[in-house]
Z-matrix of the N, CA and C atoms (Angstrom, degrees):
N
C 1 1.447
C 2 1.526 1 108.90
N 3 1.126 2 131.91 1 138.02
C 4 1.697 3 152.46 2 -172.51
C 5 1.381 4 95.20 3 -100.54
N 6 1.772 5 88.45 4 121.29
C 7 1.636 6 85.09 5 160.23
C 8 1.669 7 113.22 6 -64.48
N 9 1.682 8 92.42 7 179.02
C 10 1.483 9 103.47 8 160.73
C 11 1.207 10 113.83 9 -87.93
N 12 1.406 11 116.39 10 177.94
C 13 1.162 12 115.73 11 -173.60
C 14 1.721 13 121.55 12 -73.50
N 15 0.963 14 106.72 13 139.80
C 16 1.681 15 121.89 14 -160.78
C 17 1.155 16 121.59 15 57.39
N 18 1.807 17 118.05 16 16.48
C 19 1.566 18 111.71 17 170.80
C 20 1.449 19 108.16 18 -91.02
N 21 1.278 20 134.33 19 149.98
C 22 1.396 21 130.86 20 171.54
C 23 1.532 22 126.11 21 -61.32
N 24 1.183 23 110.37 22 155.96
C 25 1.666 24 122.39 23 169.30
C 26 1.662 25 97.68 24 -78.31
N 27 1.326 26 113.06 25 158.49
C 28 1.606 27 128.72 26 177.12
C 29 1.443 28 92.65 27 -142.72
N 30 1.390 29 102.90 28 111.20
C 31 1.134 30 122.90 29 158.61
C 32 1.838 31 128.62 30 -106.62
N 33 1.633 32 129.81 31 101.81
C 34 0.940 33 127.26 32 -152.66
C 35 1.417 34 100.62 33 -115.65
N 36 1.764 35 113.04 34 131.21
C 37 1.438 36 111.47 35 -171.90
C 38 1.556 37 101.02 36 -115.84
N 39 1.436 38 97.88 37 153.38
C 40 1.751 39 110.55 38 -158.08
C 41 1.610 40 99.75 39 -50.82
N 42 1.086 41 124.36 40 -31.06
C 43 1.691 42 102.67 41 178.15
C 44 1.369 43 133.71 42 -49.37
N 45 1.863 44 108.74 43 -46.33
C 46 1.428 45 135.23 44 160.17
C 47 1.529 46 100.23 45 -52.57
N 48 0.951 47 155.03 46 -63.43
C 49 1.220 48 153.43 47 -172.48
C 50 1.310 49 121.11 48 -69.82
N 51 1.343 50 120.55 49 -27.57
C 52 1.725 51 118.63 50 164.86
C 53 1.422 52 84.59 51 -88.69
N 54 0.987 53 148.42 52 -102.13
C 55 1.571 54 124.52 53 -140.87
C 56 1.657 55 109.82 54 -49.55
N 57 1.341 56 139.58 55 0.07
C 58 1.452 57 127.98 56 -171.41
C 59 1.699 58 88.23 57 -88.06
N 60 1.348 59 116.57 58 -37.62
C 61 1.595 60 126.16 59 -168.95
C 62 1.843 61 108.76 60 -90.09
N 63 1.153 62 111.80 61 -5.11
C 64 1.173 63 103.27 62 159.61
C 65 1.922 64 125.17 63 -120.94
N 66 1.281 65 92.46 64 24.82
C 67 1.703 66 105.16 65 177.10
C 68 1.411 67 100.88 66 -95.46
N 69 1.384 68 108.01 67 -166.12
C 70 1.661 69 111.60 68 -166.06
C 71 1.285 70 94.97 69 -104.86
N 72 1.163 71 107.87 70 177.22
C 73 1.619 72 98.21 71 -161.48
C 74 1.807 73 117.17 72 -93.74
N 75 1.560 74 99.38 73 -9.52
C 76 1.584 75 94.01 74 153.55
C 77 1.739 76 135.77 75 -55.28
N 78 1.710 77 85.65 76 -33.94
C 79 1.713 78 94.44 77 178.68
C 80 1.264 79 94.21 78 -79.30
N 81 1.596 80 145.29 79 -21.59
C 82 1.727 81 117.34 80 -150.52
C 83 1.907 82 86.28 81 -100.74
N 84 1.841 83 123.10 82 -26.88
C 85 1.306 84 105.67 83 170.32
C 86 2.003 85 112.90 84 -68.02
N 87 1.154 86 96.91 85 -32.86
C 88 1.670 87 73.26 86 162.36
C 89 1.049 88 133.84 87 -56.46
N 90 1.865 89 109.65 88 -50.79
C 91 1.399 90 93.48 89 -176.39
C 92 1.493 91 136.61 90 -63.24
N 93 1.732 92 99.36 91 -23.54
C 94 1.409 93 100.37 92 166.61
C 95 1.129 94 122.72 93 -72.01
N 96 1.095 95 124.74 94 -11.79
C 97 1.416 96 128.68 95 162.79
C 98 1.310 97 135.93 96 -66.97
N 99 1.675 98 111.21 97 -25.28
C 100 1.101 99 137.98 98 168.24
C 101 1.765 100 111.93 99 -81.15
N 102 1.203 101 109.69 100 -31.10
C 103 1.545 102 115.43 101 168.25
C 104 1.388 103 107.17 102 -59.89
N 105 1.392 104 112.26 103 -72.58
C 106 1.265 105 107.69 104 177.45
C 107 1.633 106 121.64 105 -23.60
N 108 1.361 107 91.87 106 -72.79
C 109 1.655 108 106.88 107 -177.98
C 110 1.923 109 107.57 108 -32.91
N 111 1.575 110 108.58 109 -74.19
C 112 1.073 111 98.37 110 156.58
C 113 1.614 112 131.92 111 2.65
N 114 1.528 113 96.02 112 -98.81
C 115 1.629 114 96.02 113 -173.08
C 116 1.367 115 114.34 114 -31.37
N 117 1.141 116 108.20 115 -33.73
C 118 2.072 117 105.70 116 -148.15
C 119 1.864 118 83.72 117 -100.44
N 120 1.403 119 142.64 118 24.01
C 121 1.100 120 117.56 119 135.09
C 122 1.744 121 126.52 120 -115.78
N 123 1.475 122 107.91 121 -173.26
C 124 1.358 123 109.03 122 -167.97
C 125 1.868 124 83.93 123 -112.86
N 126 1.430 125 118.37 124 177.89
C 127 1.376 126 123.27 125 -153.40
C 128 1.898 127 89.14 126 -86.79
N 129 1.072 128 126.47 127 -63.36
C 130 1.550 129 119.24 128 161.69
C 131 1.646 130 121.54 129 -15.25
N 132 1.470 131 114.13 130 -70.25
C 133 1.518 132 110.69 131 169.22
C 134 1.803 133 112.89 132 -42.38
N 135 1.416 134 92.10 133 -45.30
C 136 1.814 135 104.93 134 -158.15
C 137 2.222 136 95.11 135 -57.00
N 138 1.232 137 115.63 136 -21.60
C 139 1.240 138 122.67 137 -179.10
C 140 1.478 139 127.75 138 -64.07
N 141 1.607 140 87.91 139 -38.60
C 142 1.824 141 121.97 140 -170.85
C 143 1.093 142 118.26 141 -116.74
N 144 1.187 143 131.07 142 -5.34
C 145 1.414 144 132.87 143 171.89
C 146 1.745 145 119.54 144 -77.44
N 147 1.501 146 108.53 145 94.12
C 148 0.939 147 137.72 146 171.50
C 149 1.638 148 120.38 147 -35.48
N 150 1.658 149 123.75 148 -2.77
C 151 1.678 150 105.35 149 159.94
C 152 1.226 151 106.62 150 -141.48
N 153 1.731 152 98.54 151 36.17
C 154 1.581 153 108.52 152 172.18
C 155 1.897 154 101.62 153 -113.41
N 156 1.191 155 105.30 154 -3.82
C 157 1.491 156 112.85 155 -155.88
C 158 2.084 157 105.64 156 -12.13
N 159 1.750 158 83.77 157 96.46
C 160 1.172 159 95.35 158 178.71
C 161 1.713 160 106.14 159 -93.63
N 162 1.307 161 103.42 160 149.35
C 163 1.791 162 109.29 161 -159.22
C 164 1.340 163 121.21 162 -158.59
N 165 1.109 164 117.41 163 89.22
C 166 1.590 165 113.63 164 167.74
C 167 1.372 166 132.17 165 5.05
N 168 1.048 167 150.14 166 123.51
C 169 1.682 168 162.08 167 -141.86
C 170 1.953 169 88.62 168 -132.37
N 171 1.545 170 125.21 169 69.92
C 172 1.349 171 125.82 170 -179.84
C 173 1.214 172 92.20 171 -51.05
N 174 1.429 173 112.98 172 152.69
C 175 1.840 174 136.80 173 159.62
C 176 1.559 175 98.79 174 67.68
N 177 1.394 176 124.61 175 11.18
C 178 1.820 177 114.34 176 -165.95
C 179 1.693 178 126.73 177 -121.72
N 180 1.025 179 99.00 178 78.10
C 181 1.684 180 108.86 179 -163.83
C 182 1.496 181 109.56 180 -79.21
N 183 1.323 182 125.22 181 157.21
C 184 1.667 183 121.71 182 -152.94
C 185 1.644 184 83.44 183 -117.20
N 186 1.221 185 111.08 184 126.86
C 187 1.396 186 118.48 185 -172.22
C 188 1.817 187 132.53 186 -63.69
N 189 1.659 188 87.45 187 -10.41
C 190 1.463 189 90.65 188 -162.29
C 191 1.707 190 97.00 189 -85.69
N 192 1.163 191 101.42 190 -42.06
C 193 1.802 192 109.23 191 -171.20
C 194 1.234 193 112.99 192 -114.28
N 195 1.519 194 131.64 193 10.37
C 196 1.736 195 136.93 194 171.11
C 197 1.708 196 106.93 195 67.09
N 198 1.308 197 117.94 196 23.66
C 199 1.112 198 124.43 197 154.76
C 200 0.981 199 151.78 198 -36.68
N 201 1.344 200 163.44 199 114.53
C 202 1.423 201 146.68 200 -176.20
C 203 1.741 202 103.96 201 -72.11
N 204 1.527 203 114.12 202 129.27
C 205 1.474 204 108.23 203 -178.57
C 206 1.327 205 105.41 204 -87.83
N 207 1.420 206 133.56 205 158.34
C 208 1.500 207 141.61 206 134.29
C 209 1.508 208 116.27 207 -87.26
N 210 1.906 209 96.69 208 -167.41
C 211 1.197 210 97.73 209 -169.32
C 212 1.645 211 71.78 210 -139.32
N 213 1.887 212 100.62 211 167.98
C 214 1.638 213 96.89 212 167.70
C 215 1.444 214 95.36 213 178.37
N 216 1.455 215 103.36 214 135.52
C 217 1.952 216 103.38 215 -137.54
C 218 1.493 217 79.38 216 -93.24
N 219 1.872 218 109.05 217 140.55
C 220 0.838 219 105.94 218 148.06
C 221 1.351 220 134.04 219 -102.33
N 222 1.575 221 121.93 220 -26.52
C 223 1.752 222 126.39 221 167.42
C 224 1.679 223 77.54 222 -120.49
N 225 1.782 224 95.16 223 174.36
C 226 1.576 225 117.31 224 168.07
C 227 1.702 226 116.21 225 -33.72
N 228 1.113 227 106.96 226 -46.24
C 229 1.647 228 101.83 227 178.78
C 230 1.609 229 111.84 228 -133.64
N 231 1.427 230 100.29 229 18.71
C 232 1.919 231 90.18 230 170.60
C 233 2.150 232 103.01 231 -116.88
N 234 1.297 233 94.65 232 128.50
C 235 1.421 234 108.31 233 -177.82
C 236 1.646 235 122.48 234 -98.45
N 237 1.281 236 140.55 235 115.44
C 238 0.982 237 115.57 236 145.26
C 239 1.447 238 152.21 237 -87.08
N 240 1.582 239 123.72 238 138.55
C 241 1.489 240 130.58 239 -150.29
C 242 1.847 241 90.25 240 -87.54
N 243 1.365 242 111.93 241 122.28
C 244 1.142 243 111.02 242 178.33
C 245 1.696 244 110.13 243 -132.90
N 246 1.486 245 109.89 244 174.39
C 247 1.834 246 101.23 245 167.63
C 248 1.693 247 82.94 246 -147.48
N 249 1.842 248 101.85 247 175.53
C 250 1.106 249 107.20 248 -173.18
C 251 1.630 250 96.07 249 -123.00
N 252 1.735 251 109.06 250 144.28
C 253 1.490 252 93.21 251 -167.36
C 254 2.158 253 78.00 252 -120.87
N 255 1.513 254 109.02 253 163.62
C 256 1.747 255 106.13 254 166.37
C 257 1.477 256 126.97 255 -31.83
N 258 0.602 257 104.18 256 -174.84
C 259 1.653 258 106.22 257 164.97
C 260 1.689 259 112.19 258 103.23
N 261 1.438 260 121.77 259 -51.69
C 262 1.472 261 148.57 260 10.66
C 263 1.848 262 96.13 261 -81.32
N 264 1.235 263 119.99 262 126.57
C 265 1.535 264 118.54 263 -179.42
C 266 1.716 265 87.37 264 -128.91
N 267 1.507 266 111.48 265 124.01
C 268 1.855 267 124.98 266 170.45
C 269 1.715 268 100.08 267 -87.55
N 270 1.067 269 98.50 268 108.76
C 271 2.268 270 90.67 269 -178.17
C 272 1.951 271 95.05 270 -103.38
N 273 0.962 272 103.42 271 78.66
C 274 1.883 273 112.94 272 130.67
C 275 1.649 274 130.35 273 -9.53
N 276 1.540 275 98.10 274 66.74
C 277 1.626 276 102.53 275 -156.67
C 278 1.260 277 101.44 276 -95.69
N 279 1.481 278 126.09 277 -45.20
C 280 1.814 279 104.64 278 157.34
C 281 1.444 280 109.55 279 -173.81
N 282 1.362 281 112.77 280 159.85
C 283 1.369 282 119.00 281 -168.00
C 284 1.543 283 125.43 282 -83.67
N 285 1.209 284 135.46 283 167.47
C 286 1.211 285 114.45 284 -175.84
C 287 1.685 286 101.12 285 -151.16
N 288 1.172 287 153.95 286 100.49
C 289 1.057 288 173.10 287 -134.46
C 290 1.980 289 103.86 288 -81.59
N 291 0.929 290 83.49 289 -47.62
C 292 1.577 291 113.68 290 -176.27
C 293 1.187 292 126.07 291 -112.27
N 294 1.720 293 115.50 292 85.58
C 295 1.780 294 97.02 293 -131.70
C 296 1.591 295 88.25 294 -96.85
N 297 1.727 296 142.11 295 27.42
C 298 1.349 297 108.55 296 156.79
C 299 1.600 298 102.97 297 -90.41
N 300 0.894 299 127.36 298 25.30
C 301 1.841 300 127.74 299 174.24
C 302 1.280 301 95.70 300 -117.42
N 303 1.331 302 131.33 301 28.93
C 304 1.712 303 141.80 302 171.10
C 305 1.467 304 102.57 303 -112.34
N 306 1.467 305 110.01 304 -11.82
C 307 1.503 306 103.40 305 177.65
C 308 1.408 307 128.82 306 -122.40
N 309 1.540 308 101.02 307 11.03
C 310 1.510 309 128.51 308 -164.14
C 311 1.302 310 84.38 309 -80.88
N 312 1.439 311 123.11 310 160.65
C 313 1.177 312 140.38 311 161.58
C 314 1.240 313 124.33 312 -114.44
């Protein structure tokens, strides 16, 4: 499915997705909840949207594509580690339950 115009691509890599399917199932309705949310913004909202508090990952580059990572809460203390690639495409690199071990290196 194609976004619309100026909504982002979601790109989700198997790490984010085995830990979304092996959390409890409060974290996996967030995350689908957080998918949702996703789709229905454009990369501007995705900046300012206040219960995504999306946030820079300082010093933390995602190894596969030299990325700068974020963070972007999905429950009170589970985070997901994300980067942003053109397109605008958000790639979903993996979840973390316990989100100060989302910033460990």
């Amino acid at each position: 499915m194609l976004p619309r115009s100026g909504q982002m691509r979601i790109e989700i890599r198997p790490a984010f997705d085995e830990a979304v399917m092996a959390a409890e199932l409060p974290v996996r309705k967030a995350a689908a909840k957080m998918l949702t949310l996703l789709q229905s913004l454009d990369l501007p909202q995705l900046w300012v949207h206040p219960g995504l508090n999306f946030e820079k990952l300082h010093g933390m580059i995602e190894p596969a594509t030299g990325q700068q990572l974020f963070s972007v809460r999905v429950t009170g203390s589970a985070r997901a580690v994300t980067c942003l690639l053109s397109g605008p495409t958000i790639v979903l690199v993996s979840l973390h339950v316990q989100h100060d071990k989302a910033y460990r290196r």
